[in-house]
C-alpha positions in Angstrom: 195.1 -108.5 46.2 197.2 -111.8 47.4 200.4 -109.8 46.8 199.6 -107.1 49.3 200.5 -107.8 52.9 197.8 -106.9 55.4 198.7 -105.5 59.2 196.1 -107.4 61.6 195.4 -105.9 65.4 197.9 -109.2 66.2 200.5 -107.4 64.5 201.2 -110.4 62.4 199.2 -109.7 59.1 198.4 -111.8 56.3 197.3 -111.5 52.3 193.7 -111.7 51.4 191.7 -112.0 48.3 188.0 -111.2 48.7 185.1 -112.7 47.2 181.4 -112.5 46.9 178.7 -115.4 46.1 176.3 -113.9 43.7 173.0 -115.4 41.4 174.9 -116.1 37.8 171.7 -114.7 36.1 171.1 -111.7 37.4 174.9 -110.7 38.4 174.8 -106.9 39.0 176.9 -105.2 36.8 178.7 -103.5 39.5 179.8 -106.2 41.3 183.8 -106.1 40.7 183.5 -102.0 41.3 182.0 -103.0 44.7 185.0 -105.5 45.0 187.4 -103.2 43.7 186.6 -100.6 46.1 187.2 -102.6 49.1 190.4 -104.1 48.1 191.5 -99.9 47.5 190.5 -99.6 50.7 192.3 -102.4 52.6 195.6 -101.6 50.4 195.1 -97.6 51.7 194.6 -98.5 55.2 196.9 -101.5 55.6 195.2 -103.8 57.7 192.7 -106.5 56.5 189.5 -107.7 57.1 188.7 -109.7 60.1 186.1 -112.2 60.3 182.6 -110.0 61.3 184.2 -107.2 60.3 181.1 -104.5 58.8 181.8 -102.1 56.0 179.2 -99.6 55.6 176.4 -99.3 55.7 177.4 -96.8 52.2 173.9 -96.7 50.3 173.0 -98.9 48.3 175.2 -102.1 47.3 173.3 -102.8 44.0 170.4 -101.7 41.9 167.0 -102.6 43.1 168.6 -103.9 46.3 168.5 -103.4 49.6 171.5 -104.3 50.7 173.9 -101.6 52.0 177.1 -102.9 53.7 179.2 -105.7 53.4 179.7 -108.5 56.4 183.0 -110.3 56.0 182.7 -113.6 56.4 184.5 -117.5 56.0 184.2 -118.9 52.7 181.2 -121.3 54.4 179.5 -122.2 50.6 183.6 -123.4 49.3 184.8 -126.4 50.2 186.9 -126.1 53.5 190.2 -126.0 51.7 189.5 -122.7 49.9 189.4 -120.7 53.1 193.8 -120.8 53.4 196.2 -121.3 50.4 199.3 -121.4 51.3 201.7 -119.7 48.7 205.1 -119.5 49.0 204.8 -116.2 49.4 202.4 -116.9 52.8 199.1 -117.8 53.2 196.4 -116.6 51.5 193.2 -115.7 53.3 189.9 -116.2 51.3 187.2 -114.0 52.6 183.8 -113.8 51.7 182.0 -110.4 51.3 178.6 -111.1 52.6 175.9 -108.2 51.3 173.6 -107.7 54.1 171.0 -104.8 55.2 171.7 -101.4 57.7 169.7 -103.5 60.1 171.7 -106.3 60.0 174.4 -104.2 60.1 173.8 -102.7 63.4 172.4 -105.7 64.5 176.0 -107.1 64.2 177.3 -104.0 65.7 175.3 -104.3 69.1 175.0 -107.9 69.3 178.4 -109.3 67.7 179.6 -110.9 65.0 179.0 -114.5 67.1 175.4 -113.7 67.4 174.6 -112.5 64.2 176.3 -116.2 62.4 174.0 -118.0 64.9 171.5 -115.7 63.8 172.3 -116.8 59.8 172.4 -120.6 60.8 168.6 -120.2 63.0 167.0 -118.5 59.9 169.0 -120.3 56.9 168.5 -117.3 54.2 169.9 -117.5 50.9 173.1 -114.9 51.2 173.4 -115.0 46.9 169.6 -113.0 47.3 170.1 -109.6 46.4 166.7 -108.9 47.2 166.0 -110.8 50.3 164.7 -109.6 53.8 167.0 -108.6 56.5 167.0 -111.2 59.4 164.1 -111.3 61.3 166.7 -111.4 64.5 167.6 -107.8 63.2 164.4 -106.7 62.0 163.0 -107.9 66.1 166.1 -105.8 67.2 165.6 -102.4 65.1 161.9 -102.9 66.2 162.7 -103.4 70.1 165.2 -100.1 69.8 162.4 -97.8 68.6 160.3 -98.5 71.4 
């Protein structure tokens, strides 16, 4: 995807490759479709992913999962000099495709991307589980808005 260049809402734009942090054992077989798929749909619409950016939620990501859209993130489990290579072509923005749940999702969407990466540094979870919980700080917030 590094050789496409990305419109941004600054106008300047950038190139992006996208990656995801999954278990090596249980990989789902899916997972470059899923990867695939997004790059498509950067390339069609021209403009990259921003940081907090939500795709979806679009059913579910993976098989036995509930995980149904797809937090873009900094590459926060690399070593800091992964997030920007610099090519000579430009620089090169890693960004990490985080999994996470519809409630998580409109968590983010009410509260902001800010509040929901406190949110992952309070309660620690392991991103790589396909089958973990949604944040309690999104579960308390679906909760609160059925009331």
């Amino acid at each position: 995807m590094s050789r496409y260049h990305l419109g941004q809402p600054s106008g300047k734009g950038l190139h992006q490759e996208l990656l995801m942090h999954l278990p090596t054992k249980r990989s789902p077989p899916n997972a470059a479709g899923v990867l695939f798929q997004v790059a498509q749909l950067l390339v069609d619409r021209g403009r990259s992913l921003l940081r907090g950016e939500v795709l979806g939620p679009r059913g579910q990501l993976f098989k036995r999962s509930p995980l149904t859209a797809l937090y873009a993130a900094s590459p926060v489990y690399l070593p800091e000099d992964f997030a920007v290579c610099p090519t000579p072509e430009g620089s090169v923005v890693l960004t990490w495709l985080v999994p996470i749940t519809g409630a998580e999702a409109a968590y983010v969407e009410s509260h902001g991307w800010q509040t929901f990466e406190d949110s992952l540094l309070a309660e620690d979870p392991d991103l790589t589980d396909l089958s973990r919980s949604p944040l309690k700080a999104s579960a308390d917030h679906l909760s609160a808005k059925r009331w």
